[in-house]
MARTORDO-13851 format. One line per field, with one value per residue (C-alpha): x, y, z; chain; residue number from 1; residue in three letters. Coordinates in pm, 1 decimal. Layout:
REM residues N
xx: [X,...]
yy: [Y,...]
zz: [Z,...]
ch: [A,...]
i: [NUM,...]
aa: [ala,...]
This chain:
REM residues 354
xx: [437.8,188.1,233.2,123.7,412.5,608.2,557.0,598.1,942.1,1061.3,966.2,1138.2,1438.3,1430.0,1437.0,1695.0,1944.5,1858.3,1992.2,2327.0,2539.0,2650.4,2850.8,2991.0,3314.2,3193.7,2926.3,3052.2,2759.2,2428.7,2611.2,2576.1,2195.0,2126.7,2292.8,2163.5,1813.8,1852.4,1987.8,1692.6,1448.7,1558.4,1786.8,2178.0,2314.9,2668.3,2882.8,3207.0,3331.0,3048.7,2852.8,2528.6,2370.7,2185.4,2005.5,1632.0,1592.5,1514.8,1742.6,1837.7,2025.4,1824.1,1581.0,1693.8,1812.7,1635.8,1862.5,1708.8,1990.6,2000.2,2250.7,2271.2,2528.6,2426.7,2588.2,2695.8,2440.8,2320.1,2384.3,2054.4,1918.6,1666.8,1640.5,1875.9,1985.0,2017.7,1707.8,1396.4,1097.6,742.6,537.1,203.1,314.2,625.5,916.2,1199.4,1553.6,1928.7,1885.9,1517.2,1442.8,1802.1,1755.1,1654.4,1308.3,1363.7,1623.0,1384.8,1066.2,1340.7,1432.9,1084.2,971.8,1312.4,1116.7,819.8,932.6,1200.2,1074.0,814.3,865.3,727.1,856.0,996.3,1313.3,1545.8,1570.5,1911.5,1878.1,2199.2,2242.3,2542.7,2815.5,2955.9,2679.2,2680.5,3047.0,3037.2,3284.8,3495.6,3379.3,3007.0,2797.0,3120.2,3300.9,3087.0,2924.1,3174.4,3060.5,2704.1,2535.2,2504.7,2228.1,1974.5,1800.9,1801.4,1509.7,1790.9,1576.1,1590.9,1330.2,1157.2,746.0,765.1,713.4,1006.0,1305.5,1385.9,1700.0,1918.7,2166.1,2570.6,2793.1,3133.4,3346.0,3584.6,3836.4,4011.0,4302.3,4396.9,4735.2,4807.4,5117.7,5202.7,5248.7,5146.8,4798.0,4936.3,5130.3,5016.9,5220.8,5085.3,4853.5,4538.2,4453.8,4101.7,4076.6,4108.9,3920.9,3596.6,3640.5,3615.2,3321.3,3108.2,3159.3,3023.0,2749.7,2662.8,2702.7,2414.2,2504.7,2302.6,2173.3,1920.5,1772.6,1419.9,1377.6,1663.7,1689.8,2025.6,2345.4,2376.3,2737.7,2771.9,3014.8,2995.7,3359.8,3597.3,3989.5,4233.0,4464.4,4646.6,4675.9,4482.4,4741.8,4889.4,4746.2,4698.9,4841.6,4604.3,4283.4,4105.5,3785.8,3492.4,3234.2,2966.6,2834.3,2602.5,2558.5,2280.4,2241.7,2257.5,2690.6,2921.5,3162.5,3471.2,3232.0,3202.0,3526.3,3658.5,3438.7,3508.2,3887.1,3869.0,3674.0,3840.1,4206.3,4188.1,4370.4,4088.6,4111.5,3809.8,3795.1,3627.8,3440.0,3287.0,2950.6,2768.3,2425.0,2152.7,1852.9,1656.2,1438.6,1076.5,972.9,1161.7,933.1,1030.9,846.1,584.9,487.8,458.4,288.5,-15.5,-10.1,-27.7,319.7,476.3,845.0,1048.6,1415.3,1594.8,1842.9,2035.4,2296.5,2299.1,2441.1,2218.2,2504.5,2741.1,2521.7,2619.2,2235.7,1883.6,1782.1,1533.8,1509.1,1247.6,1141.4,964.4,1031.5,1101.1,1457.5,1393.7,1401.1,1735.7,2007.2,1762.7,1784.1,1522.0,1469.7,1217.1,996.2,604.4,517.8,296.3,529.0,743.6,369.0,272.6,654.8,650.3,285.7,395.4,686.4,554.9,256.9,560.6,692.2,390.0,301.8,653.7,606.4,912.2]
yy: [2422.6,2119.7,1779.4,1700.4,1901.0,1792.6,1398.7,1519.8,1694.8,1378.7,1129.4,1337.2,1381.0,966.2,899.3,1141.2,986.9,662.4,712.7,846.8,586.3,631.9,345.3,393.6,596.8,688.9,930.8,1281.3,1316.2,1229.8,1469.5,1753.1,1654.8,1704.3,2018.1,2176.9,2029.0,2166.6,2547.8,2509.1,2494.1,2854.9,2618.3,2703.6,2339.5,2253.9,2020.5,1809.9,1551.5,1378.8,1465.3,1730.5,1887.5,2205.9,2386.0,2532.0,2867.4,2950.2,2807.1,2891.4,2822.7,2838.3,2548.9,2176.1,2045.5,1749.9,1549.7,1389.2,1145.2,941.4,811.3,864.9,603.7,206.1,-92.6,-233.1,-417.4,-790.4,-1020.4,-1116.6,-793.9,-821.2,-479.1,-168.1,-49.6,277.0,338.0,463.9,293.6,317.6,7.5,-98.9,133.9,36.8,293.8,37.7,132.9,70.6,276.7,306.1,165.8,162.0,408.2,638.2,625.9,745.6,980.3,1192.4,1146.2,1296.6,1609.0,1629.0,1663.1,1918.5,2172.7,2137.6,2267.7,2451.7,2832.2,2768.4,3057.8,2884.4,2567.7,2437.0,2283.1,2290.7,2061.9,1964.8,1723.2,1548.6,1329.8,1148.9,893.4,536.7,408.0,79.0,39.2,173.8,419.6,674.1,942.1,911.8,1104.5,1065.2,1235.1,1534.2,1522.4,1796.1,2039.1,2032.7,2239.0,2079.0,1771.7,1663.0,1374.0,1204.7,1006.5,787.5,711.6,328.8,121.1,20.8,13.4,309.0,135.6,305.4,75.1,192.0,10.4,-167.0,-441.4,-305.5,-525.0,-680.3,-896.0,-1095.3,-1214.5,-1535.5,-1761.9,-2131.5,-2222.3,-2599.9,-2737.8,-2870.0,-3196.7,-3484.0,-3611.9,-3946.7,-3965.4,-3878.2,-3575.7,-3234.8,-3045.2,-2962.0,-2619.5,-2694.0,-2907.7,-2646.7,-2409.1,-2642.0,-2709.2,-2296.5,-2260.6,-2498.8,-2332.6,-2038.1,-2192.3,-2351.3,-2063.8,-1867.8,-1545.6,-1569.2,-1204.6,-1127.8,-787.8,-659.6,-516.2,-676.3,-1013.5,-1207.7,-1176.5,-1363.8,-1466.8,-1683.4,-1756.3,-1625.7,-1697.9,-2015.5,-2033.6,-2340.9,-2520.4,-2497.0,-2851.5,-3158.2,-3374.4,-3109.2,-3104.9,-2689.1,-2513.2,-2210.8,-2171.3,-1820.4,-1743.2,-1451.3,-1394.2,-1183.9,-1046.0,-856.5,-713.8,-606.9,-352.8,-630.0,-648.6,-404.6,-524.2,-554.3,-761.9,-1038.1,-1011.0,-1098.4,-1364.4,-1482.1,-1497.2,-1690.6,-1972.8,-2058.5,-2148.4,-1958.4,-1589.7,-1330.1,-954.1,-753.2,-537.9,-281.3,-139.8,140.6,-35.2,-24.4,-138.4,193.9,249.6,508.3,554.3,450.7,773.9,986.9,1227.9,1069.4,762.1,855.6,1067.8,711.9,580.6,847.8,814.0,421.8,371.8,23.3,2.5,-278.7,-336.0,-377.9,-660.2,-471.7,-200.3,156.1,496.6,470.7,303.6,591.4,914.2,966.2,1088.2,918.7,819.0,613.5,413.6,495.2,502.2,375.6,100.2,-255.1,-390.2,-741.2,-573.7,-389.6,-522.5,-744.3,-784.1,-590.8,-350.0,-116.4,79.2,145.7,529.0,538.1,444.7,742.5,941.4,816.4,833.5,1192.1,1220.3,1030.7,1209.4,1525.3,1394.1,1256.8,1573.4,1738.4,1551.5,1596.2,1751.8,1894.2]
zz: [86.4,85.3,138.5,-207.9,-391.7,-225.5,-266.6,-628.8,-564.0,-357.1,-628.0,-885.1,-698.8,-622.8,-987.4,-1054.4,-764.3,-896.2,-1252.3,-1067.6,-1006.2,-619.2,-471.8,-117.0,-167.8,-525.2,-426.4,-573.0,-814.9,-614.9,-313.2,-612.0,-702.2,-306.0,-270.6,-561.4,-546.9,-191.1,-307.9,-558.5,-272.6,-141.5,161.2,211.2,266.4,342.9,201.3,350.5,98.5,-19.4,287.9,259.6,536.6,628.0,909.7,884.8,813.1,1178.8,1345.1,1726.4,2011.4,2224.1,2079.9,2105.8,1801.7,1540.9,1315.6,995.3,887.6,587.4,312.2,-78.4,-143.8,-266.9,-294.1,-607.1,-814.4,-713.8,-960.7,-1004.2,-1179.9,-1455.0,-1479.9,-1553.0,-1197.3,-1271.2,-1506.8,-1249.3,-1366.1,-1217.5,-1309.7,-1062.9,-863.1,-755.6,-832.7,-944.5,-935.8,-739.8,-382.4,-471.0,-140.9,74.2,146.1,-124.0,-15.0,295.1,219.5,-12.7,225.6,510.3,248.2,159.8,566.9,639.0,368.6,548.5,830.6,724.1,726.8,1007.0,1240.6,1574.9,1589.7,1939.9,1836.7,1554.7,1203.3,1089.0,761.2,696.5,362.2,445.9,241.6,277.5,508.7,299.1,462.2,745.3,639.1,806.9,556.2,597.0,928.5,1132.4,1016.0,950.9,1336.3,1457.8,1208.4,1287.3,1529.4,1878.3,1804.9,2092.2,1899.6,1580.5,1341.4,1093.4,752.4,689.4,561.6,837.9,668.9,899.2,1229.5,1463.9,1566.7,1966.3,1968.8,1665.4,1750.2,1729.5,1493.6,1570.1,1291.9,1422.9,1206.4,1372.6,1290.6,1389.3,1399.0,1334.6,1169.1,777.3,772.7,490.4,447.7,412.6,719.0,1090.6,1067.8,1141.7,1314.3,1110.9,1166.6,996.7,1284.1,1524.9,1361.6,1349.6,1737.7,1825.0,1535.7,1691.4,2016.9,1821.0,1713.6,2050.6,2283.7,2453.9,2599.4,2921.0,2942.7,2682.7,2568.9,2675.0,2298.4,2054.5,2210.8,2259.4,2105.3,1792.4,1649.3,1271.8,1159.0,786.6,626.0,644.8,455.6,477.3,255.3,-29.3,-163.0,-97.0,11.5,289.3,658.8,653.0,904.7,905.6,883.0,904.3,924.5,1027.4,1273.2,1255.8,1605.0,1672.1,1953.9,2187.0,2494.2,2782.8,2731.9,2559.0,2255.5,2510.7,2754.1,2399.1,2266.7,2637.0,2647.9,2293.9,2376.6,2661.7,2504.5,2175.6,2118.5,1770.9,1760.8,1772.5,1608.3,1639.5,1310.5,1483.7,1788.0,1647.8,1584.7,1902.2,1978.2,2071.3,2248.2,2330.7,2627.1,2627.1,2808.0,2524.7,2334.9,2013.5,2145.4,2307.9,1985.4,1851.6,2110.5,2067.2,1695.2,1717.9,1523.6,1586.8,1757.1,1780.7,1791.8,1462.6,1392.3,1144.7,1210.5,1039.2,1108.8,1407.6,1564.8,1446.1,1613.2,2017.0,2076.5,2171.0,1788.5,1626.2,1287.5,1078.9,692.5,427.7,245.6,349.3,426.6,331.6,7.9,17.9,-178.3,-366.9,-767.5,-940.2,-578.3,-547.2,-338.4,-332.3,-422.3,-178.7,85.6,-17.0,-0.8,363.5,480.8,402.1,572.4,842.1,948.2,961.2,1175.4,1447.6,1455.0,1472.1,1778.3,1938.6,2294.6,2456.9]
ch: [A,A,A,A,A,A,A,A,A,A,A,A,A,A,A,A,A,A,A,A,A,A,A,A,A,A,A,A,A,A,A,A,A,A,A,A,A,A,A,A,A,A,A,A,A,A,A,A,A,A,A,A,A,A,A,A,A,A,A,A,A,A,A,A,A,A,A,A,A,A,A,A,A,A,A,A,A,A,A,A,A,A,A,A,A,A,A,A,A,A,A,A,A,A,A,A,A,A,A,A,A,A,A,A,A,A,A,A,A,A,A,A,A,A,A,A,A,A,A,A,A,A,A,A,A,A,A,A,A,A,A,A,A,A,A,A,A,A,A,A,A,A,A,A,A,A,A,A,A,A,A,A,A,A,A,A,A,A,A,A,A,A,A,A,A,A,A,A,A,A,A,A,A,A,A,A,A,A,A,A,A,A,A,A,A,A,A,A,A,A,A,A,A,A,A,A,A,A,A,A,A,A,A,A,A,A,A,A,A,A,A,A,A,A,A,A,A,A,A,A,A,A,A,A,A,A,A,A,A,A,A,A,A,A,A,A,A,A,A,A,A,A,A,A,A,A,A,A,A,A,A,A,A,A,A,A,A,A,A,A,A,A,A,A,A,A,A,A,A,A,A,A,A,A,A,A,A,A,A,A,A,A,A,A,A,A,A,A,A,A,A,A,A,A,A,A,A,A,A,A,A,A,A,A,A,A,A,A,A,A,A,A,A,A,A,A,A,A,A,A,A,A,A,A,A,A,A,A,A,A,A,A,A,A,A,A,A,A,A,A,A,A,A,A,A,A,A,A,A,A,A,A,A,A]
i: [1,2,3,4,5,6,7,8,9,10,11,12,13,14,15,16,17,18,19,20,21,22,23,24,25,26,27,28,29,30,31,32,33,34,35,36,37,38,39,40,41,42,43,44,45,46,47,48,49,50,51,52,53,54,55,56,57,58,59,60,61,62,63,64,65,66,67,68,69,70,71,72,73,74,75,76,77,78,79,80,81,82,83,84,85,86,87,88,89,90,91,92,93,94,95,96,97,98,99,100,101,102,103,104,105,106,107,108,109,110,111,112,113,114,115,116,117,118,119,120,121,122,123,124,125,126,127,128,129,130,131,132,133,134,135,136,137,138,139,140,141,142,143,144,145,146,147,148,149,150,151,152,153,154,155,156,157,158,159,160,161,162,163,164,165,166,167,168,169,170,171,172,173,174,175,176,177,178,179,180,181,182,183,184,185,186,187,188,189,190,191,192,193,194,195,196,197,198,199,200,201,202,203,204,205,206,207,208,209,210,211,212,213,214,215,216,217,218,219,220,221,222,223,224,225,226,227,228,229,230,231,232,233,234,235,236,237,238,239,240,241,242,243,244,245,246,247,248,249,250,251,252,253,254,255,256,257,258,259,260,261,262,263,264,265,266,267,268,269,270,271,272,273,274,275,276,277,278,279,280,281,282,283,284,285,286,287,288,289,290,291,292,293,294,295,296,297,298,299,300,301,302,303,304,305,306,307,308,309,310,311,312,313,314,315,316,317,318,319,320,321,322,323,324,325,326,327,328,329,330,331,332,333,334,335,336,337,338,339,340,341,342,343,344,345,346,347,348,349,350,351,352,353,354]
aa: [unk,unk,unk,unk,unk,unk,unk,unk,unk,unk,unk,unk,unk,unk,unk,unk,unk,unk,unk,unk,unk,unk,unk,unk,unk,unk,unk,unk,unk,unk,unk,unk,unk,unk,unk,unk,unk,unk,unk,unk,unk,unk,unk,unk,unk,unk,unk,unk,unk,unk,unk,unk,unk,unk,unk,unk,unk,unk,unk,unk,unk,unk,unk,unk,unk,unk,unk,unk,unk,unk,unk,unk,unk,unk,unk,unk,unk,unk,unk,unk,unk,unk,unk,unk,unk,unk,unk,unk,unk,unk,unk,unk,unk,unk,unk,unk,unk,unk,unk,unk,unk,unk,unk,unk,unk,unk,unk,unk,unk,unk,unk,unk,unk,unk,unk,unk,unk,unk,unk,unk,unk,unk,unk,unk,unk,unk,unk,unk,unk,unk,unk,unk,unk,unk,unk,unk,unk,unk,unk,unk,unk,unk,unk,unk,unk,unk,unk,unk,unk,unk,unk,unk,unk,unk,unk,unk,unk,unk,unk,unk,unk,unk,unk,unk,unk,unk,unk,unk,unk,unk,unk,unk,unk,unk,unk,unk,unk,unk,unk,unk,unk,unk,unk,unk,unk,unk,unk,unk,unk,unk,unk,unk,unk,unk,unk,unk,unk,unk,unk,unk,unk,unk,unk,unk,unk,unk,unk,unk,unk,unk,unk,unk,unk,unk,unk,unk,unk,unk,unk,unk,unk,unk,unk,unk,unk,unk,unk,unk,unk,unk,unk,unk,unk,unk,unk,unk,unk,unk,unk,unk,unk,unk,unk,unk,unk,unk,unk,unk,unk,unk,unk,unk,unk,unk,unk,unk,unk,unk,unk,unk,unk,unk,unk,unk,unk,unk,unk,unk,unk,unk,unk,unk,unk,unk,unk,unk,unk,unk,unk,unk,unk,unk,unk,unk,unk,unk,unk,unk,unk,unk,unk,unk,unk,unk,unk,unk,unk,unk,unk,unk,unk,unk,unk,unk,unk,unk,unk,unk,unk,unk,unk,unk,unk,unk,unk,unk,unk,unk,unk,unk,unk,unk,unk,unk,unk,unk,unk,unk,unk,unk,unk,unk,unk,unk,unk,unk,unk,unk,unk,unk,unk,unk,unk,unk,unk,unk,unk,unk,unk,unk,unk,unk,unk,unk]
């Protein structure tokens, strides 16, 4: 199969998952298109809720095993759209689109590179290509919940738009969700405790405080406070106030190391949402990056968290596309990124030595 048919098959497919409406949680249909497109292509893939995956044809035991990982579901429209989201349109070259390039873009390229290699007799490992659900959310029905039904996994490549340089490490994300408790009392009288008050005393020790170890590739920790709540009427000291922190996290402390910290330094009531969301590296000796190395592909460590976080094996984050362009009004994705993301790939694993 060459390289060229296929960039044809992956665009195709692209504009067909981008006319299919495919919110996180709402992904039924575009888990079809993959699983047909995918019986179409002479593959038997599997299928657990709205989760595809399948295994190359010669798959063994006794080879390590390759996950391709990326997600079919979007988030909802932004407001700003000039365009119909869900009507693919190719205009300068630029496929434009909802998902077109988060992570659509990659997804396909991913597909498109699992055929390639898919009924090669002599490969030295195994391919496993996994379109999974409800990355958007981070949600429990997404590559989580389908990682005890694949085959045992060794290491992972997770498709994200990345203008195919290779993230060795992605920052984990913690949201904190914090409440201070003051006391109603007039605003005409000194009466009361204002829990606004309170709250703006622990916020600006969130905005003030410097973790003191810092990551070699993702830098330091970084917490903002993103969402504030108080008061009901303007003449009432509020008692409450709630608001959220964003962490995120990086490989010099674990979650429990911040939240620890984090509770010990502000009066405010502090509930971790989750600690699921964990920072990941992989090791700069790892064949995955040295492959990079030799073919001159960039690495870096990526700010933003994905399914990465999610996948208990050495992984990298790499695609086409470009995420300062995900979740944008009017999004879209060069064709020829989808063209060289395809090449691209299969020249990594081409120059994977294990």
């Amino acid at each position: 199969m060459t390289t060229e048919f296929l960039r044809h098959k992956a665009l195709d497919l692209l504009q067909e998952l981008i006319s299919t409406q495919s919110f996180s949680k709402e992904e039924y249909k575009t888990a079809t298109i993959i699983k047909s497109f995918l019986q179409s292509e002479g593959v038997t893939p599997q299928r657990y809720l709205n989760n595809v995956w399948a295994l190359n044809n010669q798959y063994s035991l006794d080879k390590p095993t390759l996950l391709l990982n990326s997600h079919h579901d979007t988030v909802k429209p932004n407001p700003g759209y000039t365009r119909d989201p869900f009507k693919p349109v190719v205009e300068d070259g630029k496929l434009f689109g909802l998902g077109s390039n988060d992570a659509g873009g990659p997804l396909v390229s991913l597909i498109a590179t699992f055929l390639y290699f898919n009924s090669q007799n002599n490969l030295p490992f195994n391919v496993v290509l996994a379109a999974s659900a409800e990355e958007e959310i981070s949600g429990f029905n997404g590559i989580e919940c389908i990682l005890d039904k694949l085959p045992k996994v060794d290491f992972a490549i997770v498709g994200e738009p990345t203008l195919m340089k290779m993230a060795i490490a992605e920052k984990g994300l913690m949201v904190l969700d914090c409440k201070a408790i003051g006391k109603a009392g007039h605003a005409a009288r000194e009466e009361g405790v204002n829990a606004l008050y309170l709250a703006l005393d622990d916020i600006q020790w969130f905005r003030n405080y410097r973790f003191e170890k810092v990551s070699e590739t993702l830098g330091p920790v970084k917490m903002s406070v993103t969402v504030i709540n108080a008061g009901q009427a303007h003449n009432q000291v509020p008692p409450v106030c709630h608001y959220t922190v964003d962490v995120r996290a990086t490989d010099s402390c674990s979650l429990e190391e911040i939240l620890e910290k984090v509770k010990a330094s502000v009066k405010s009531e502090v509930t971790p949402r989750s600690l699921r969301l964990r920072p990941k590296g992989i090791a700069k000796d790892h064949p995955l990056v040295l492959a990079a190395n030799k073919l001159g592909i960039d690495t870096y460590g990526s700010p933003t968290t994905s399914d990465q976080a999610l996948i208990p094996v050495p992984s990298v984050k790499m695609g086409p596309g470009d995420s300062a362009r995900s979740h944008s009004a009017d999004e879209f994705i060069f064709v020829h990124e989808i063209e060289e993301g395809i090449d691209s790939y299969i020249r990594l694993l081409e120059s994977l030595k294990l």
